[in-house]
C-alpha positions as CSV (number, residue, x, y, z in Angstrom):
1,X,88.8,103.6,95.1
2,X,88.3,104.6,91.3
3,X,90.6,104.0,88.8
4,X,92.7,107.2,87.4
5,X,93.0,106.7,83.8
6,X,96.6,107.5,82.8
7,X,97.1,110.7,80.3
8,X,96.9,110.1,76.9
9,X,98.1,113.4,75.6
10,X,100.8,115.6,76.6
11,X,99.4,118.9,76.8
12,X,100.1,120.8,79.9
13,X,96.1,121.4,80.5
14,X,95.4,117.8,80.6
15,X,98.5,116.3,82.5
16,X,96.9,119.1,85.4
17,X,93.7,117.8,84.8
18,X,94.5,114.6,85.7
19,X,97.2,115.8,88.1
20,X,94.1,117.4,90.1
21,X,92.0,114.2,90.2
22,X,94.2,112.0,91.5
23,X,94.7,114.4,94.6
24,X,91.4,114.8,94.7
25,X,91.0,110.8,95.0
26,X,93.1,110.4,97.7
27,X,92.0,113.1,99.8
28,X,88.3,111.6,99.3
29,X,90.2,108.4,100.4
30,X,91.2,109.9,103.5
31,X,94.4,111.2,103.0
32,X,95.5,114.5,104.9
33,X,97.7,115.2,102.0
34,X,98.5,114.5,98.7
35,X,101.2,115.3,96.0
36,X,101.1,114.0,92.7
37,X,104.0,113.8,90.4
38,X,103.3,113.2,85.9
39,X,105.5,112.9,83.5
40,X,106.0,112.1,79.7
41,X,108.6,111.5,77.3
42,X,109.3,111.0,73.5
43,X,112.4,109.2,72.2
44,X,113.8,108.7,68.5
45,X,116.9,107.0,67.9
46,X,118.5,106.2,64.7
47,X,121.1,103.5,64.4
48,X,123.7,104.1,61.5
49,X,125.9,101.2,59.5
50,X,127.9,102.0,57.2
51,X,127.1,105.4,56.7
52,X,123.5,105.1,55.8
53,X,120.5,104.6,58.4
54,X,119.7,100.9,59.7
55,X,117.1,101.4,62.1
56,X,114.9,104.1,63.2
57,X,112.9,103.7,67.0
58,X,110.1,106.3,68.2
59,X,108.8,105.4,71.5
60,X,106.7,107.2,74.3
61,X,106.0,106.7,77.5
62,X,103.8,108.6,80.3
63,X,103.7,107.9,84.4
64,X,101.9,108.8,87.4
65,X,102.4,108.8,91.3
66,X,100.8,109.7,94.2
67,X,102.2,110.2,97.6
């Protein structure tokens, strides 16, 4: 079976996009059905010390399944 490359952008047209081919995939596989489910997310977190910023995090993460 071919690889689905996970998203690399967030835009609603090309989370579908790939959203579509992954059905698409497992139907050609044989499946009778197929439901995909994508998601991404953005975080930033700042960590404060003594009133004044000690750390700023930024991190991102995408996911796909198939059942």
């Amino acid at each position: 079976m071919p690889d689905v490359a996970p998203p690399r952008t967030t835009s609603l047209d090309d989370l579908l996009e790939h959203a579509h081919r992954a059905i698409e995939l497992a139907q050609a596989a044989g499946a009778d059905d197929a439901v995909a489910a994508l998601s991404a997310d953005r975080g930033l977190e700042f960590r404060w010390r003594d009133g004044r910023i000690e750390n700023v995090t930024e991190n991102a993460s995408r996911g796909m399944g198939i059942s």
